[in-house]
C-alpha positions as CSV (number, residue, x, y, z in Angstrom):
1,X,-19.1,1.8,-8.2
2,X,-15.6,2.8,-8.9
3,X,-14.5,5.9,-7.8
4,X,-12.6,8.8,-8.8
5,X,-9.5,8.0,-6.7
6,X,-9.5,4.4,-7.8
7,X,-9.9,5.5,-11.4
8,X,-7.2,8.1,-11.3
9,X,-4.9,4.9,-9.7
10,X,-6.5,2.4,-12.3
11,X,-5.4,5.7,-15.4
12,X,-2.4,6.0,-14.4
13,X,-1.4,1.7,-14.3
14,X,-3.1,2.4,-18.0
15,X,-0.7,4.3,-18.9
16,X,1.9,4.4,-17.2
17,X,2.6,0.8,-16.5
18,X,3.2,0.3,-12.7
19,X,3.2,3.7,-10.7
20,X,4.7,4.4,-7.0
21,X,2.6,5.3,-4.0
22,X,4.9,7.1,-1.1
23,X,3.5,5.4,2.9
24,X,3.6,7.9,5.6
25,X,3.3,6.2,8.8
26,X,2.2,9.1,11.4
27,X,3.4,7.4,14.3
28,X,7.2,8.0,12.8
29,X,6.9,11.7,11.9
30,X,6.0,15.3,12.9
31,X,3.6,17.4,10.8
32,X,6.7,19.2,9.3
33,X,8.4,15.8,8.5
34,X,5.3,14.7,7.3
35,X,4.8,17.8,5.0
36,X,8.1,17.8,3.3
37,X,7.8,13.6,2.6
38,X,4.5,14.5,0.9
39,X,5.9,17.6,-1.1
40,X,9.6,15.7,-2.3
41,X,8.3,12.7,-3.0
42,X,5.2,14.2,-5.3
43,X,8.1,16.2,-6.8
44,X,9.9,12.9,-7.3
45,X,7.2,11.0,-9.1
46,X,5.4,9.4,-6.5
47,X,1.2,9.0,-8.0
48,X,-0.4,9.3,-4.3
49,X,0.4,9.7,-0.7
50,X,-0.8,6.7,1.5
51,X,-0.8,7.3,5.4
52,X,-1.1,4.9,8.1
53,X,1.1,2.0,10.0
54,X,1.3,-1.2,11.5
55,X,0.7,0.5,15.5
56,X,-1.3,2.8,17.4
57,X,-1.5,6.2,16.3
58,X,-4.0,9.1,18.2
59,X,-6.5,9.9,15.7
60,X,-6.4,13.6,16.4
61,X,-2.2,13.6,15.0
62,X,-3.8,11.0,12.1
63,X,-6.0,13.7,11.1
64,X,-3.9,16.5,11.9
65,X,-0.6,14.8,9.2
66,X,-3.5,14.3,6.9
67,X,-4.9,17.7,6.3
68,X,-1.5,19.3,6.8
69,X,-1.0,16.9,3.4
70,X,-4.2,17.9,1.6
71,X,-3.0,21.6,2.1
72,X,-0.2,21.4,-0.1
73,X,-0.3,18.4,-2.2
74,X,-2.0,17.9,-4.7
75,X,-2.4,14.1,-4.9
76,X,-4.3,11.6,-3.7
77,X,-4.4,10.5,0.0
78,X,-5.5,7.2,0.6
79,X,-5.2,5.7,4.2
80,X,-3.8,2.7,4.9
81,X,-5.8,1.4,8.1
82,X,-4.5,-0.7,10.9
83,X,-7.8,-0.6,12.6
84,X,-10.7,1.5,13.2
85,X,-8.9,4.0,15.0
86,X,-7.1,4.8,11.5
87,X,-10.4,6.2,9.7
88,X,-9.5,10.2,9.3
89,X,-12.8,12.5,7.6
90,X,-10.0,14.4,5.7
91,X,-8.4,11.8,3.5
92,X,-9.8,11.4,-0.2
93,X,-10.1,7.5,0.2
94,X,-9.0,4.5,2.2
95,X,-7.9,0.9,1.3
96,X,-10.9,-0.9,2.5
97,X,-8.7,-4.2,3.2
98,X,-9.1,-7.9,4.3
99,X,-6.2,-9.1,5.9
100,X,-6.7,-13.3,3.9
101,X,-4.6,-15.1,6.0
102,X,-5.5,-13.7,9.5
103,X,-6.6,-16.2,11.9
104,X,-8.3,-13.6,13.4
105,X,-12.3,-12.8,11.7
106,X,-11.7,-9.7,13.6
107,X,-9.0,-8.6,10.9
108,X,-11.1,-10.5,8.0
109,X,-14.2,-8.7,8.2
110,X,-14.7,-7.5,12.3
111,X,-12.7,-4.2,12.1
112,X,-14.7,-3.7,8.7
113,X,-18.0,-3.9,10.0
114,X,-16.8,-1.5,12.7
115,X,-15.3,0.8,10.5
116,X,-17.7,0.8,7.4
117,X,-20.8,3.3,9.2
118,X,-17.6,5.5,9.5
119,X,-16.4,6.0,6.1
120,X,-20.0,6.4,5.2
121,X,-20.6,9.3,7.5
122,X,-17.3,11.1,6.7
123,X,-17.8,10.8,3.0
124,X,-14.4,9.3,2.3
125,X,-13.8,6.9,-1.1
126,X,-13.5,2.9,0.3
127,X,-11.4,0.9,-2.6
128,X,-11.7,-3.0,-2.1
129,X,-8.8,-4.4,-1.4
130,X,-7.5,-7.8,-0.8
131,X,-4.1,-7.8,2.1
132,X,-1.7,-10.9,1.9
133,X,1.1,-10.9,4.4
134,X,4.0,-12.6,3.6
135,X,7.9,-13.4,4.2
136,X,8.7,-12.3,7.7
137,X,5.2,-10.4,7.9
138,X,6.7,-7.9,9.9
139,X,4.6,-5.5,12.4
140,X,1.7,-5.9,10.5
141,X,2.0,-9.6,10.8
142,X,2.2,-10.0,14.0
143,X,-0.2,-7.6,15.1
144,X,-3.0,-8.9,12.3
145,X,-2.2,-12.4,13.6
146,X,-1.5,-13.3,10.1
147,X,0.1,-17.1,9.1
148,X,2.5,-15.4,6.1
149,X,3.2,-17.2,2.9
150,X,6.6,-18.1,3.0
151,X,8.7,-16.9,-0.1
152,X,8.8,-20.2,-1.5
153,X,5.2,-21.1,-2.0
154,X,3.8,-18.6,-4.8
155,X,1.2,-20.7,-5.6
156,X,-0.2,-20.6,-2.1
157,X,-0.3,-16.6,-2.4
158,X,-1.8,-16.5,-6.0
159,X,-4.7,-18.9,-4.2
160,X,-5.6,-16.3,-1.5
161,X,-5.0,-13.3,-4.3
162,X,-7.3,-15.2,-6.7
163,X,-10.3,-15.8,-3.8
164,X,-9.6,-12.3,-2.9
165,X,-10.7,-11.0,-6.7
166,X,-13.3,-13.9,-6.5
167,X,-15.3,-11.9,-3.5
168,X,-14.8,-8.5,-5.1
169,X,-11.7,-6.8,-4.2
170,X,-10.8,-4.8,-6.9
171,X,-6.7,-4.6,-5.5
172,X,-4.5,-7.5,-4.2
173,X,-1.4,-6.6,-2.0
174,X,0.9,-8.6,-1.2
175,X,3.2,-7.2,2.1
176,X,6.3,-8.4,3.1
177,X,6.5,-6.2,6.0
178,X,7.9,-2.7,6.9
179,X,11.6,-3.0,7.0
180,X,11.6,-6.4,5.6
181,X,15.1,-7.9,5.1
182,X,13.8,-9.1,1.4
183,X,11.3,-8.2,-0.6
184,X,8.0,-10.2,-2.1
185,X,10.1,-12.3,-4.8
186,X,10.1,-11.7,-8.5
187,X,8.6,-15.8,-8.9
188,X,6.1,-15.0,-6.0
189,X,4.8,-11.7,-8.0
190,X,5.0,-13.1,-11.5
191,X,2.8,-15.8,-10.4
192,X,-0.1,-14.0,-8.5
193,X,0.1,-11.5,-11.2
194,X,-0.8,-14.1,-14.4
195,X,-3.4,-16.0,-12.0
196,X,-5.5,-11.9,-11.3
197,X,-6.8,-9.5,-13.4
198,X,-7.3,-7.1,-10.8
199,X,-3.9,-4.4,-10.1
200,X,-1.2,-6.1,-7.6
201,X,0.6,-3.8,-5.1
202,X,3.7,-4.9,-3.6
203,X,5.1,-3.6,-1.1
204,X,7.7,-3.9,2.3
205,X,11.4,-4.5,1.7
206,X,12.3,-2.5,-1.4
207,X,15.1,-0.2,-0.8
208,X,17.0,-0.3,-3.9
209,X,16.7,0.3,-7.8
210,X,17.4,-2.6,-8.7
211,X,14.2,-4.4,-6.4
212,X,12.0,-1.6,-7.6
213,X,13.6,-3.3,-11.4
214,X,12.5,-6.7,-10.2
215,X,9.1,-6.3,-8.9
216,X,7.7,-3.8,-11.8
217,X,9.3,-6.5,-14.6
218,X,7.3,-9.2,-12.5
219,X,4.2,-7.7,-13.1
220,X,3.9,-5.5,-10.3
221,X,1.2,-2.6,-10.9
222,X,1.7,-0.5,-7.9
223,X,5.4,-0.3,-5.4
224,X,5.0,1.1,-2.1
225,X,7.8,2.3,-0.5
226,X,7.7,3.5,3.3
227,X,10.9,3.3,5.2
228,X,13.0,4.7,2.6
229,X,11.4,8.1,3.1
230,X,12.3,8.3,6.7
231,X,15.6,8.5,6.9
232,X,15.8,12.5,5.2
233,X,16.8,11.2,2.0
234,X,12.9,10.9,0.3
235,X,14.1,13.1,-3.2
236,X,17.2,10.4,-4.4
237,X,15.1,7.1,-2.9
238,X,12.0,8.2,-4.4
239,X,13.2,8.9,-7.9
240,X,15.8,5.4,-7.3
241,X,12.6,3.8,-7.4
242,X,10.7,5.6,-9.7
243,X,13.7,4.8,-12.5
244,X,13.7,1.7,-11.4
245,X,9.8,0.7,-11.8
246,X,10.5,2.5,-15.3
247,X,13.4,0.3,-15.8
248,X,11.6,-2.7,-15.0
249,X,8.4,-2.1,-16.7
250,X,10.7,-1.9,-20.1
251,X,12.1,-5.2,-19.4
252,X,9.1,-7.1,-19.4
């Protein structure tokens, strides 16, 4: 059953072609820092807030960032788990992600079965979603024990994106990695888009307009930025991207 987080996310790719989520990673930030990234980048265009990172973070400042978020912004806030620990009552939803190329079950379906009795008690909205590291892989390659897809193999990545539709996730991502030197190629997302019909989020590596231009024109439905919000400048990044996903979405 889809629900009304997904929808709204699923409305707004409707009709707005490929929208921009804004990552929080509560390990980086205080409340207040968290609070005024929330409230700048809604102001900028962003369509939801996700929280959550590639390392430990105490659950108690998890939940803390999150409801200092639901107080004063009014958008969706999805977490964005690295484990179990990363399950917060006071989101509205949470990416209920694989991790496909993990060599790991833990990160394929251990953590899930761990976490699932947990969502279910606090209530909160699980959206299926399939995770594909690849590039460098970053933080979250490393610690998911993930093999990445390198760049150059596309149809290697549109394989693991099309099995992950095949066993019902109703999102593929494909992650290059916080802080990525480069971003999830324009060939890379062009193919996994036209082999899905499920939305594709890309994210890790975009900094610029002109990447935000790239990935939207390839077919990207959702852009996450993270690490472009942390450095005090969220309202010019935020709306860079924002024009650019608008730029890009015209050029297709």
């Amino acid at each position: 059953m889809v629900g009304a987080v997904e929808q709204y996310l699923i409305d707004k790719i409707s009709s707005e072609g490929t929208i921009h989520i804004t990552l929080i990673d509560p390990e980086k930030v205080t409340l207040s820092q968290a609070l005024a990234i929330a409230e700048t980048a809604k102001i900028s265009g962003t369509s939801a807030i996700m929280v959550g990172g590639s390392t430990f973070i105490s659950t108690e400042h998890l939940d803390d960032v999150v409801k200092a978020i639901k107080r004063e912004i009014n958008l969706p806030v999805i977490l964005f788990p690295n484990n179990v620990t990363s399950i917060s009552r006071y989101a509205d939803a949470i990416w209920f992600m694989s991790l496909l190329n993990s060599t790991d079950p833990y990160f394929i379906i251990g953590a899930q079965v761990l976490g699932a009795p947990l969502i279910k008690k606090y209530h909160l909205e699980p959206i299926p979603m399939g995770y594909i590291i690849v590039g460098e892989g970053g933080t979250a390659g490393i610690i998911g024990k993930a093999i990445p897809i390198p760049y150059d193999k596309p149809e290697l990545a549109a394989a693991h994106a099309l099995a992950g539709q095949y066993l019902g996730m109703r999102f593929i991502y494909l992650e290059a990695g916080s802080g990525a030197k480069n971003p999830v190629p324009q060939e890379m997302i062009r193919v996994v888009k036209q082999c899905i019909s499920v939305p594709l989020i890309v994210g890790g590596g975009i900094r610029s307009k002109d990447q935000a231009v790239a990935a939207a024109s390839a077919g990207a439905d959702i852009i996450v930025t993270g690490n472009i919000v942390e450095d005090g400048q969220v309202r010019n990044k935020v709306s860079e991207i924002i024009e650019g996903i608008k730029r890009g979405k015209s050029q297709e």
